[in-house]
N, C-alpha and C positions, 0 to 999 in steps of 0.2 A: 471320679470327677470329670465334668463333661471340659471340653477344651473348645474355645472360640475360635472360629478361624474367619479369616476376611483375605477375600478375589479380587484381586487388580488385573487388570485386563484390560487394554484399550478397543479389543471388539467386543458388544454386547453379546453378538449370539454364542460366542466362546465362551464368554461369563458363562451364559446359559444353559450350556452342554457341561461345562467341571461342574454346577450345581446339582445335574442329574445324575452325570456317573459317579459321583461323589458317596457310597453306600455314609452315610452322617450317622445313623446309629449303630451299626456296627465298630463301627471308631470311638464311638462314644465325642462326635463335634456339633455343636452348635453354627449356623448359618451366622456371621455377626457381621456382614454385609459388603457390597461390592464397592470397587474404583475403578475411576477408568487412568489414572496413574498415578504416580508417589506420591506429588503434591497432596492430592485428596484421599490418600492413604495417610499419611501425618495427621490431614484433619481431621480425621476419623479416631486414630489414637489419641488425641490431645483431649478431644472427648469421651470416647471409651474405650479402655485397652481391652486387647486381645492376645491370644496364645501362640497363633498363628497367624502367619503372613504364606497366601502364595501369591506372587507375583510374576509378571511379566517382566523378562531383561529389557523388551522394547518397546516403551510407553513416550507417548508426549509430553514435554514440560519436564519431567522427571520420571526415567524407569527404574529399572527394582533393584539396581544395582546403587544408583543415587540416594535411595530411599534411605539406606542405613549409613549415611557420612556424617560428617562432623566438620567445619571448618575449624581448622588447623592453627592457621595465619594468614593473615593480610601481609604481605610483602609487598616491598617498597614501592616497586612497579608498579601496584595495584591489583595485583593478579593476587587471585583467593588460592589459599592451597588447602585442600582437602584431604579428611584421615577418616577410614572406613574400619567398619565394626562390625563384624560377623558372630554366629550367634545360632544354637540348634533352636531357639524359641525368640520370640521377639521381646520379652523380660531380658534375656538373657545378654540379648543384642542392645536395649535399651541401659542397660545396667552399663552394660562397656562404653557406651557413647560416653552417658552420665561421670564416668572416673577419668575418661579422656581429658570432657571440658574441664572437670576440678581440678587436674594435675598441672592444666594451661591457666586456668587461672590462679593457681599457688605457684606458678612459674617451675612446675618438676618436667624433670626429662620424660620424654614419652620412646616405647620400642617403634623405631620407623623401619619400614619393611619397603624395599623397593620397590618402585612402580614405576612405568609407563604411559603417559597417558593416550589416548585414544585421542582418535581425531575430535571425536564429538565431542569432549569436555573444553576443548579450545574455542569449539563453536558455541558451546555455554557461555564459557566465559565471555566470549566475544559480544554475545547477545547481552550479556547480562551489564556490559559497559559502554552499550550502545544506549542502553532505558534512558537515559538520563539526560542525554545527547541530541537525542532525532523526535522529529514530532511522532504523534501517536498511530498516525498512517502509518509511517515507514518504518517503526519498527514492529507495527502488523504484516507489513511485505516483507521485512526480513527475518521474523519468526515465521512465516509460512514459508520461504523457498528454503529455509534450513529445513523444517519438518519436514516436507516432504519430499524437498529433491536430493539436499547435499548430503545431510544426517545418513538417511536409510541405504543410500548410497556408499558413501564415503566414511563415514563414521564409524564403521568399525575398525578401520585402520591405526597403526600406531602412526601420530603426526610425523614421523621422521622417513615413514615410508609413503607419504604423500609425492607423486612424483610426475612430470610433464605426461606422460603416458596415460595415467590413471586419469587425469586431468583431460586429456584428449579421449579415451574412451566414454568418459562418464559425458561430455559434450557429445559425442557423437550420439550415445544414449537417448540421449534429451531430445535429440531432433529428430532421429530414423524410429528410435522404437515409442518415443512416448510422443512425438508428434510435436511437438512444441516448433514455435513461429522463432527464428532468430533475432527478434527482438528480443523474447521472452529471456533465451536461452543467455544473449547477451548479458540481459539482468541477474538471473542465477550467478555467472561466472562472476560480473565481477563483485558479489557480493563474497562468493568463494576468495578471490581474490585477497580482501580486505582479509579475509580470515587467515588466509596463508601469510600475509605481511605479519600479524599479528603472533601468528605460531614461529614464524621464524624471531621473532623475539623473544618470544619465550622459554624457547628451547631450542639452543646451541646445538642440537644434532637434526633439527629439520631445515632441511636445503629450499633458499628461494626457488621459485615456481613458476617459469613461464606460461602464461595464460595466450592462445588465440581463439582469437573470437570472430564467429562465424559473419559471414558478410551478410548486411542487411540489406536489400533492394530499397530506399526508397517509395513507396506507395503516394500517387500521386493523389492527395486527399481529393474529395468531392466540395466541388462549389456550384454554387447556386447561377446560373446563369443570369443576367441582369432580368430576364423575362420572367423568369419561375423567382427571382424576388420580390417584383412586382406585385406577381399574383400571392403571393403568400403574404406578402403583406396585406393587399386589401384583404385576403381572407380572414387574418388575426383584425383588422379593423372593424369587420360586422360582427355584430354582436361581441362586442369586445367585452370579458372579466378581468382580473386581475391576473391571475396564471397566463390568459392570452395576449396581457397588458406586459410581462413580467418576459416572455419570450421574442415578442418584438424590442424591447427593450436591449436584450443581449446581441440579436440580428443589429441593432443601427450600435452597439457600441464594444460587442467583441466581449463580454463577460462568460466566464466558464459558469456551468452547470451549476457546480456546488456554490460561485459567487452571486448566482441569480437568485436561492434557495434561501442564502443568508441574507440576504439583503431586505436591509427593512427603512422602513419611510425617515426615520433620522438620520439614514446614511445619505438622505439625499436632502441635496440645499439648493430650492430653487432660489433664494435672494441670490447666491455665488452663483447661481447657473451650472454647477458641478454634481458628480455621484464620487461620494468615498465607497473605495474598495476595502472593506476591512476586516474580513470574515470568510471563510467557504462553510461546505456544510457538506459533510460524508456517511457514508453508510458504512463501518468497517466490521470487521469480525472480531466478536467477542473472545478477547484472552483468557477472562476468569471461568473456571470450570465451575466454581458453585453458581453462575449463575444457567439459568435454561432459557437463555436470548442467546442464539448464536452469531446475531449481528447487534450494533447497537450506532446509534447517530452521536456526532459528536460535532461544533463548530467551533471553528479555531481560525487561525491566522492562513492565510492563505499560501499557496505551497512555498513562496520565495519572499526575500523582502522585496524586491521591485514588483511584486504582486501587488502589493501593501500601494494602493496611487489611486490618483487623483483623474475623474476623467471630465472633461467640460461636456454641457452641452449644446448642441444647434436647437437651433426654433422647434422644429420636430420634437426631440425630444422634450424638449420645455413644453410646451403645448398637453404632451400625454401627461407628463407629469401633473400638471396642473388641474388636468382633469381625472383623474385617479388615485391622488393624493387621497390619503388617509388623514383624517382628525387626530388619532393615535400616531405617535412620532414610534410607538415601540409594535405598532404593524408589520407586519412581514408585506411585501411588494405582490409577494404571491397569493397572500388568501386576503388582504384588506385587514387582517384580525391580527392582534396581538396575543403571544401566547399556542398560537395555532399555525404552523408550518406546512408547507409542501418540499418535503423532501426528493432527491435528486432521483430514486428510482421511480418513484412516481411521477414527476415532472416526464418521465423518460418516456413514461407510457401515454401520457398528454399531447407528448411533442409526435410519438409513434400518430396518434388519432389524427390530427392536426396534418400529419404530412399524409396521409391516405386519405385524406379530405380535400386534398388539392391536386395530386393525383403525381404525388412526388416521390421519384424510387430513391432509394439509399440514401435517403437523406437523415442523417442523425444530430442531437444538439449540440456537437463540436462544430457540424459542418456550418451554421450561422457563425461561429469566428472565424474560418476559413474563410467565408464569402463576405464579413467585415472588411476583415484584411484585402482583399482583393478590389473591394470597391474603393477603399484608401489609395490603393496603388492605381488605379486608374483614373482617380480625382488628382492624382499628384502628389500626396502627398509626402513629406519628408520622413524620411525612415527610420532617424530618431524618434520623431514623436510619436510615430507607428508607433514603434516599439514599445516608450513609456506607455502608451495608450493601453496595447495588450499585455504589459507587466512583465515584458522578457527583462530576464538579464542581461542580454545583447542583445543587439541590432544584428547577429549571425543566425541566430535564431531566428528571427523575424524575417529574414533573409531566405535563409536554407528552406526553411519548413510554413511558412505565413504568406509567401511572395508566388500567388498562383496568377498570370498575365495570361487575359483572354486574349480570341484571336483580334478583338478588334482591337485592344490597347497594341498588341504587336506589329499589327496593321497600320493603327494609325503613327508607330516609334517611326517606321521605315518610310512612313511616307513625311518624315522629317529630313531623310538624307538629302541633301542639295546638287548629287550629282545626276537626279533628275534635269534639271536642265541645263547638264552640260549634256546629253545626252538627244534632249530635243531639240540644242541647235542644230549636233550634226549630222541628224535623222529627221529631220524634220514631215511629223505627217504619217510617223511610223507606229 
């Protein structure tokens, strides 16, 4: 009798190679088809079983080792506890899961065999009680730097032997050999971080973690000179569409990317004279392995609630409004159409055409809120309202990283000092 066997493997062309050397009728095996890790190895069984399993220890989402568990219990804490079922045929392994959960659900004792766990199963855990908690962005960034930084890294360890050293190496990792910017790197740690608060809760023999985190230099963003705003405005003004309506837009009022993308003609009330902020719009990478979209678009709430506001407007802005204004209240700003978007990596390559049309270097669509902000500060304005205006959650924000002062605004502070003419009485002519 022939025997089915099914390949997990999260590189294709490895799949591809155990398919060849694989002599399949000398063994008497059937080909009963590939994964690229446990999760889609289960879906595979749930619809047709197989004889065989070989799998990979080190897969994404779930490797081969996760594949044959069983939750145990939900403890009080919240923390899942896991019981594994080993097995020379996958019937065999299935059958012991199968009398596991019966035994759990007639309340019978089960044989518990000691275990450690690894680092990576904290970092599950930890991912898996974050779903429910964080928007859909960010726990797409925090399944990516586990995949691929801390996990393959870090993850083979038992949690107890996680320690400042490994901690310092694996940073040091991150910047000299994989290159990574100390921003980045920062981001990694302290999502490690959180992980390590986490493990030391959960087991009484892993020791808190001092984290240091590499110095970030400040980057002095690009702003637009009051000149090269000029010109870039009249240039969005000729020939003006909606997309080139939809980016001067963001240039006079400081809207992010994904809030120019979501925005549509019912967010905006010209009888109030105001834009409701109340949406972004992202391009993120797709979680689900049954689908073959590696990214997918999603709109949602914008990144903070002081995002979530209120912006007036001046004449200018009333004026384009008025003129641009869609029939349809459920139009997107960007295409005039309902139903019909301009998404943010596209907008990208728009705004790309647009500033080589004007003969603008480095200039990218964050740098219009930088050169918002800036004009703000040079008109006067008060740094609370800045602040509400660009949707920080402080006015430190707005401060540290929003407050770029040209030379002339610096020029014209100092020539406020009034000890100019104590100076020309007693120099007189000098």
């Amino acid at each position: 009798m022939s025997l089915k066997l099914l390949i997990a493997d999260d590189e294709y062309f490895i799949r591809q190679r155990i398919k060849k050397i694989i002599p399949w009728e000398k063994l008497n095996l059937i080909f009963a088809g590939e994964a690229e890790n446990g999760q889609q190895v289960i879906d595979h069984l749930e619809k047709e079983p197989v004889d065989l399993l070989l799998l990979d220890i080190k897969m994404p989402q779930m490797n081969g080792i996760e594949t044959a568990r069983y939750i145990k219990e939900h403890r009080i804490n919240g923390r899942i506890h896991y019981g594994y079922c080993y097995g020379k045929t996958y019937h065999e392994a299935r059958d012991k899961v199968n009398q596991a959960r019966y035994a759990l659900m007639n309340d019978q004792l089960l044989p518990v065999r000691g275990k450690r766990n690894r680092f990576a199963d904290y970092c599950n855990e930890w991912l898996y009680l974050k779903r429910s908690s964080v928007k859909p962005s960010t726990f797409v960034k925090y399944t990516t730097i586990l995949e691929k930084y801390i996990k393959p890294d870090l993850g083979q360890y038992f949690s107890e032997a996680i320690s400042e050293i490994l901690v310092e190496q694996f940073s040091y990792r991150l910047i000299h050999e994989r290159g990574l910017s100390p921003k980045t790197v920062r981001d990694i740690l302290s999502v490690l971080h959180s992980i390590l608060n986490y493990t030391t809760k959960q087991n009484p023999l892993a020791k808190p973690v001092d984290i240091v985190y590499p110095r970030q230099d400040r980057k002095e963003m690009r702003v637009l000179t009051c000149e090269e705003q000029k010109r870039f405005t009249e240039y969005l003004l000729q020939d003006m569409d909606p997309c080139k309506f939809g980016v001067l837009l963001a240039l006079l009022t400081g809207l992010r990317i994904g809030e120019v993308c979501a925005l549509k003609w019912e967010d905006i009330s010209l009888e109030n004279k105001v834009i409701f902020v109340r949406h972004t719009m992202q391009r993120l990478k797709n979680l689900n392995p049954a689908s073959e979209e590696r990214t997918r678009i999603i709109t949602g709430v914008p990144k903070s609630g002081r995002s979530v506001r209120i912006i007036p407007m001046n004449q200018d802005i009333e004026k384009l409004c008025n003129k641009w204004r869609a029939d349809d209240p459920e139009a997107y700003v960007l295409t005039g159409k309902a139903g019909y978007f301009l998404e943010p990596r596209t907008l990208q390559y728009r705004m790309r055409q647009y500033t080589k049309d004007c003969d603008l270097k480095n200039v990218h669509f964050h740098t219009l809120r930088h050169s918002f902000a800036t004009r703000c500060v040079e008109a006067g304005f008060e740094i609370r309202s800045l602040s509400e205006i660009l949707g920080h959650s402080s006015t430190r924000i707005t401060l540290e990283c929003y407050v770029h002062s040209s030379m002339n605004l610096k020029r014209k502070n100092m020539e406020k000092l009034k000890i100019a003419d104590t100076v020309e009485k007693e120099f007189p002519g000098a």
